[in-house]
Structure formats: structure tokens, C-alpha cells
N, C-alpha and C positions, 0 to 999 in steps of 0.2 A: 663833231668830235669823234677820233676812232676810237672805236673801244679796244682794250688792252684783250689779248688772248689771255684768258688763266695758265697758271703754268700746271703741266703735267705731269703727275705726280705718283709712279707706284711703289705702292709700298709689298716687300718681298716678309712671306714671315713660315714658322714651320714647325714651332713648337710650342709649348703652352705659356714657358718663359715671353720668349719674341711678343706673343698674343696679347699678353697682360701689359706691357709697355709698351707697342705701337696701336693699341687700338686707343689710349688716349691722343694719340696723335693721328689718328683716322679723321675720329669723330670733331676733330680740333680745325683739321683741314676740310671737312663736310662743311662746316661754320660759315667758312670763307670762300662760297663758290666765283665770286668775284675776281679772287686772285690762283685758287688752285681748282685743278680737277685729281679727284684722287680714284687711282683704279687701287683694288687689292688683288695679290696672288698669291696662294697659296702650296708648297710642297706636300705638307702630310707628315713632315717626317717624323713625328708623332703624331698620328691621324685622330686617335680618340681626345686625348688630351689638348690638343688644337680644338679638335671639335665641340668640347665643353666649355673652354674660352670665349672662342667666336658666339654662341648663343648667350651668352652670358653679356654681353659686351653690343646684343643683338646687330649682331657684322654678317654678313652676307658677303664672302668672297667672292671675284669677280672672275676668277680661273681658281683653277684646283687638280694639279700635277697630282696627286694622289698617288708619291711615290713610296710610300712605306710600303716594305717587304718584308717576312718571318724573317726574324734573326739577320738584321741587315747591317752591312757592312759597314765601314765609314767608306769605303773608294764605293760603294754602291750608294749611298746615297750625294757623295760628292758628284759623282758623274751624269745621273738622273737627272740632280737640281739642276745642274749645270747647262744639261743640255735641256729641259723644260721652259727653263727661264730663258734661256739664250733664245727660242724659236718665238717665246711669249716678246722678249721684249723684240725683235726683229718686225714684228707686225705692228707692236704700238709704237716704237721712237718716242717715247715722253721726255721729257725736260731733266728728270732728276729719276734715281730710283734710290730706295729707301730700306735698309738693312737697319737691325740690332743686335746688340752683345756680340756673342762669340759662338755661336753655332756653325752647323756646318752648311745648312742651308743659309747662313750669313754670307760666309766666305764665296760659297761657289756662285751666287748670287751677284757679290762685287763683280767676281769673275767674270759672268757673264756680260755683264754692264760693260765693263770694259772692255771688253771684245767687239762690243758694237760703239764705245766710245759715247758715252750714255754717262755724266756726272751721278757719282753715288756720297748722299750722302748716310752715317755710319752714327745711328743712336746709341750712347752709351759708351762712348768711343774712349781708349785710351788706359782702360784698365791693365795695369802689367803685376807680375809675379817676377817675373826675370828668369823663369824657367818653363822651357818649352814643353816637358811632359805631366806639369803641375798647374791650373789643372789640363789636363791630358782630352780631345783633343784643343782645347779652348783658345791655351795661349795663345798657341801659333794659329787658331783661326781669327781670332783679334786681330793679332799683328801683321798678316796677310790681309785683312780687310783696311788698316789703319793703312796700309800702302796705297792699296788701291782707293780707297775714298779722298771724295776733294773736299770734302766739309762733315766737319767733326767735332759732334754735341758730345760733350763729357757734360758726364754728371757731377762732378767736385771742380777746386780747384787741384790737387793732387793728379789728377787724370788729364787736365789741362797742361802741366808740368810735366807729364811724361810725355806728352806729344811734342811737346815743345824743344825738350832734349833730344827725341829725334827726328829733330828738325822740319817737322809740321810748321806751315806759313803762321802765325800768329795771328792772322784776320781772318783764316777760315774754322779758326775753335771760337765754338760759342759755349761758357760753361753756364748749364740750363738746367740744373738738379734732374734726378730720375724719373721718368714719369711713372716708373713701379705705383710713387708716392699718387702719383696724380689718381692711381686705377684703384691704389686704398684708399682713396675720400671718394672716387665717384661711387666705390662696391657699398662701407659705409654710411654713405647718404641714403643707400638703400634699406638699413637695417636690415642686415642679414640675423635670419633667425636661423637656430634649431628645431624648433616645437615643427611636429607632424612630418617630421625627414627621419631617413635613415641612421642619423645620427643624433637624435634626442634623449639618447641614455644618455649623453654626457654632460645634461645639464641637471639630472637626477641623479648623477654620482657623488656620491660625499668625496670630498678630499680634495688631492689637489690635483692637474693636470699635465701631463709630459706630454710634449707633440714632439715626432722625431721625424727628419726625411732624412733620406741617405740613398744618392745612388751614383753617384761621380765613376767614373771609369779607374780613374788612379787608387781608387779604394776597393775595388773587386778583390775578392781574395782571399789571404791573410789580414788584412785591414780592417776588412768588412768583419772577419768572422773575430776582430778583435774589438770593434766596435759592438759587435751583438752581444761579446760576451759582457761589455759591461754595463751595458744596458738593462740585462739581469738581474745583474747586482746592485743599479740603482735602484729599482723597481722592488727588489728583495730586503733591502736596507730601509726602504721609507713607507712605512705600511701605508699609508694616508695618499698614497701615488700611485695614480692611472696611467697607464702611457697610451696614447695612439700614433701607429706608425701608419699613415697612408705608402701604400707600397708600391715603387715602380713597374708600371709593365712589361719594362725590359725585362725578358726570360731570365738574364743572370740575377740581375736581381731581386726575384721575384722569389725565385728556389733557391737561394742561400737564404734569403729572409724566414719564408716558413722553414727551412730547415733547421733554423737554429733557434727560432721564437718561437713558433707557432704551439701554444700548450701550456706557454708560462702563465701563472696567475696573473691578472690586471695589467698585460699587453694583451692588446687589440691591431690585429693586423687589419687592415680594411684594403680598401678599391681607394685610388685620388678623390676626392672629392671635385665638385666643381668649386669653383675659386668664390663665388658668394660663399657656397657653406664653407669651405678651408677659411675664408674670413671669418668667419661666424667661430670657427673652433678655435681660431687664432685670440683670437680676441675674449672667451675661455680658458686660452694657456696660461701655467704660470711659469713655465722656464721651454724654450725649445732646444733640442739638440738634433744641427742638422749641416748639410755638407752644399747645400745650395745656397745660389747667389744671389738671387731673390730676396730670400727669407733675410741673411744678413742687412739688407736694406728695407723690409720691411716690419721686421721685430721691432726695432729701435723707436721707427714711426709708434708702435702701439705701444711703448712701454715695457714690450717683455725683453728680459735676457738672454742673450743664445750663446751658444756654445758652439764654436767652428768644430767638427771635425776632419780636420783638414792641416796637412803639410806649412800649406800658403795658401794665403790668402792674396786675389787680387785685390780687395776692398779692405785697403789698413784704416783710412777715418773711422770703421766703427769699434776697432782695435785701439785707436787711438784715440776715441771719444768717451770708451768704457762703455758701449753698449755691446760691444762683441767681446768674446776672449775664442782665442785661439788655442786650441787644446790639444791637438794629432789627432793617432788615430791609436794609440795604447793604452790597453784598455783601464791600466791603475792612474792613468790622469785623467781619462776622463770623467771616471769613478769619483775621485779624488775635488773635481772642479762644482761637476753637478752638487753633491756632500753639504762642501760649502758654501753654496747658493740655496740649499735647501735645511739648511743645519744654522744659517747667521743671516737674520732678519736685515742686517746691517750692511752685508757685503748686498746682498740681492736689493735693499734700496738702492744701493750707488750705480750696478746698473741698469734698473730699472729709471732713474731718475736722469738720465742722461740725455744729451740731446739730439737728434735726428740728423748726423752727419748730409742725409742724402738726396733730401728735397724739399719743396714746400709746397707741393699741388701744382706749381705754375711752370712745371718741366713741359708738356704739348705746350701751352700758349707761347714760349719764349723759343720754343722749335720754330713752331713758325712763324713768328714775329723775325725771326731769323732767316727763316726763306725768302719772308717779304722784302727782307733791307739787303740781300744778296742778289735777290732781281731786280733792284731797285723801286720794290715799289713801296718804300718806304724810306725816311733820309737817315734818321738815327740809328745806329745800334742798338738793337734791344738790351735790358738790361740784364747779368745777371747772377745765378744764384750765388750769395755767399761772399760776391766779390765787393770789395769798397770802390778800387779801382779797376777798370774795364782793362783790357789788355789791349797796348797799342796797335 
């Protein structure tokens, strides 16, 4: 009997987002050396915050472009990846290479694949807004990757529906819930504590807890320093309310942030946490307000309510499941939303009580269960998330 070659498989990743949802799909294709061989590579393009991921997650990259640069560009990190990956994959030729969300080491990533004609498939795949500078550079790295990829895991059916209207083959979408979900039950199962970290004052704080991110490009500005301001006067209106903002490393956002918090009574600016402890505090929050896409998919999982602040939203299921509300970025709605989530015990059950639009843990396993039946080494279509009926 010959044995079947494993298919080979890299996966391309470059920020801490990318991190947290493909490394359940590393470890997932580790499982099955039989059918894959999986190499990783990594950009950098957020080097620290990558690097607290990957140890977390304990991954050992297999290349490492380590192209982050002070103050870098978006055409300077598009053209780096682009050409790091292109020379990486020219030496390996594997089977499939392996992109998430919408970054920009995503996009140039596809790119590169296709330049050597190298099948990409695109986790996450399918998310739209319908406007190209919201979020800014995102959409259109999505929709440049959703070109270039031949197979395409959406997380909903919603996502699956947007592929489909633009005319995505309907047998190469597999909708496979987030594996965000997957990396908050494996973090979880860990019991992430506070006690003897840097962050053990907040389980000896009376009251209650505000966790806020915010660092989206389209909100630098006036936006930002309209979101600061009412962050204040949430904070100023609820005596019984801690806030902690872990704060981006991006230089802009770092020095608008102290500039405008830094001093207020009961805001705490801090460093990111690694993603156990940000589990850990998450799961102490009792409302977040934040502009990442992550957290919209991961709030809902825990029970908390969040607050978009944000234009648009690519992710309406949790908009339309009532675990998100969408709120902008002015400062008397947002004032105005957080209030009443923290003023009416009644509106904050509803949604807190809601249901988890965006996975179920079995997002890696139904990835690959979907490579297998795409190489044929498997007969069925795997099953999946959410759907009653499979798509012809």
C-alpha cells in the first residue's frame, strides 16, 4: 500500500488578532500528521504583541520576517511581507497556504501565493461593511484577499452570503464558526488567574469594571479624542466604576491616549496584556467598550456587553443578536448607551443573556475536517456551524 503524502500546509500570521485564531488551527493540524504537515511564518508586523500570543499558545514559528519598523507604513509593511513571504514560499512550494481576517500581512500574503500559484486558503473569510475606508485598512484587505483565495471559511452564515453574492463557487465556502471561540475555551480551560501578576489590584477593587480598547485607524483624531472625552464622564458619573484601557503600541495611539486620560481618577492606562491575563480580566468585566473585532466576537461568548465604537460594523450577528450595540464615535451616545447599561439592571440582562452569534469551539476542527474532504481524503462534507441545511 502507498502511503498518501500529508498535504502541506503554511500558515502566514503577523499580529496578535491573526495569532489568537490560527493558532487553534496550528495545533488542530499538529493532531493530524497523517494528513497535514504544517510549517508557520511569521511577519512581525506587530512583533511584541505577536510574540506574547505565540508563547501563550506555546508555538514556535518556523520563519520569522521580523519586519516591524518605528512608525511603519502601511506600503512599508505591505511590500516587506510581500516580498519575505514570496522568497519563503519559493523554497517551500506547499499545497495550500493559510491567511486570517483582514490584515495587511493577510493580503500581501495571498499575494504572494499567487504569484507563485500556491492555493490560499482565507480564515474568517467574507466579512463586509460595504465601505472601503471603514474599517480603514481592512475592508479592502479582506476583499483583496476574498479574490485571491480559493477556499473560504466564514465564520457565520451572514459571511457565507456575502461570498456568495459575489460570486464565490458555493462548494469552496465552508461556514465553520470563529475559532476566536475555539482559543477562549482552550485560554479558559486553563484557568487564567489574576493572583501574583501585575494585574491583581482588580480583583481587590470594589465596584464594578470597565475594560475599553480602541485603536482602529479610522478613529485617530477627532474620533478618538471624542471617544476619550466620554469615557470620562462615564467614569465621572459612576462612582462604583474602574476603567482599564490596555493601550496600543502604535505611537498615535499611545500619545493621544495619555494625553487625554492619563490623571483621571479610576482610569488605569496599562501595557496589552498577554491574552491569558486579558482573559482573565475579561472575564472580571462588567461592560466593555471597544473598537476591535475580536472582542465583538468574544464578549458575547462570556456573557458581557459591549459597546461598538464604531461607524460600521463588519460583524452585524452580534448587532443583531443583541449582544453588541453599535454606538459611533460621539461622545454624548456613547455616554448616553454605556448610562443605560449601567443605570437599568434590565436592559444589561438582555444583553448579557444573549446568544453567541459566532462559534461553538469546533471552528479548527471543521477547518480541517474541510481540508480533508477538499483533498479527498475524506468523503463527506464536514458539518457546519449554525447551518440546518449544508450549501449545495
Amino acid at each position: 500500500m502507498v502511503a498518501v503524502k500529508p498535504i502541506s500546509v503554511v500558515i502566514v500570521c503577523g499580529t496578535r488578532p491573526e495569532a489568537i485564531k490560527l493558532a487553534p488551527v496550528y495545533l488542530q493540524l499538529q493532531q493530524r500528521p497523517e494528513n497535514f504537515a504544517v510549517t508557520m511564518i511569521v511577519t512581525a508586523q506587530h512583533r511584541e504583541l505577536l510574540d506574547q500570543m505565540l508563547t501563550v499558545f506555546d508555538i514556535e514559528p518556523d520563519i520569522d520576517l521580523d519586519i516591524m519598523a518605528p512608525r511603519q507604513s502601511l506600503a512599508h509593511i505591505t511590500t516587506h511581507a510581500l516580498e519575505g513571504v514570496q522568497q519563503a514560499l519559493q523554497q517551500m512550494q506547499p499545497d495550500l497556504v493559510m491567511v486570517q481576517g483582514d490584515t495587511t500581512t493577510t493580503f500581501a500574503t495571498s499575494l504572494a501565493a499567487y504569484y507563485q500559484q500556491i492555493k490560499v486558503a482565507h480564515v474568517e473569510a467574507g466579512l463586509r461593511t460595504e465601505d472601503k475606508f471603514s474599517p480603514f485598512p481592512e475592508e479592502i484587505n479582506r476583499r483583496l484577499t476574498g479574490v485571491l483565495a480559493d477556499f473560504h471559511f466564514a465564520a457565520t452564515a451572514q459571511a457565507r452570503d456575502n461570498l456568495l453574492a459575489e460570486g464565490v463557487v458555493a462548494d469552496h465556502i465552508f461556514v465553520t464558526g470563529n475559532p476566536v471561540v475555539d482559543a477562549l475555551d482552550y485560554i479558559r480551560q486553563r484557568q487564567p488567574s489574576l493572583a501574583g501578576g501585575e494585574f491583581e489590584w482588580i480583583e481587590r477593587t470594589p465596584g464594578r469594571l470597565l475594560l475599553v480598547t480602541a485603536h482602529r485607524r479610522e478613529n485617530w483624531g477627532v474620533p478618538f479624542t471624542r471617544i476619550c472625552m466620554a469615557l470620562r464622564q462615564i467614569v465621572a458619573q459612576h462612582r462604583d466604576l474602574t476603567m482599564i484601557y490596555p493601550v496600543h503600541p502604535n505611537p498615535a495611539v499611545r500619545q493621544a491616549a495619555h494625553e487625554l486620560l492619563d490623571g483621571v481618577d479610576r482610569i488605569v492606562l496599562c501595557q496589552p496584556p498577554d491574552y491569558l491575563t486579558f482573559v482573565a480580566i475579561m472575564t472580571r468585566t462588567d461592560l466593555i467598550i471597544t473598537d476591535s473585532g475580536g472582542i465583538q466576537e468574544e464578549a458575547p461568548a462570556l456573557g458581557i456587553p459591549v459597546l461598538v465604537i464604531r461607524e460600521k460594523t463588519e460583524r452585524p450577528e452580534g448587532i443583531a443578536a443583541g449582544t453588541a450595540r453599535l454606538v459611533g464615535t460621539q461622545t454624548e451616545t456613547i455616554v448616553a448607551e454605556a448610562d443605560r447599561l449601567l443605570t437599568s439592571p434590565s436592559a444589561y440582562a438582555e444583553m448579557a443573556s444573549g446568544k453567541c452569534p459566532y462559534g461553538d469551539g469546533q471552528a479548527a476542527r471543521r477547518i480541517c475536517d474541510a481540508l480533508e474532504y477538499l483533498w479527498g481524503r475524506r468523503e463527506q462534507r464536514p458539518d457546519e456551524f449554525g447551518l440546518d441545511v449544508r450549501p449545495k
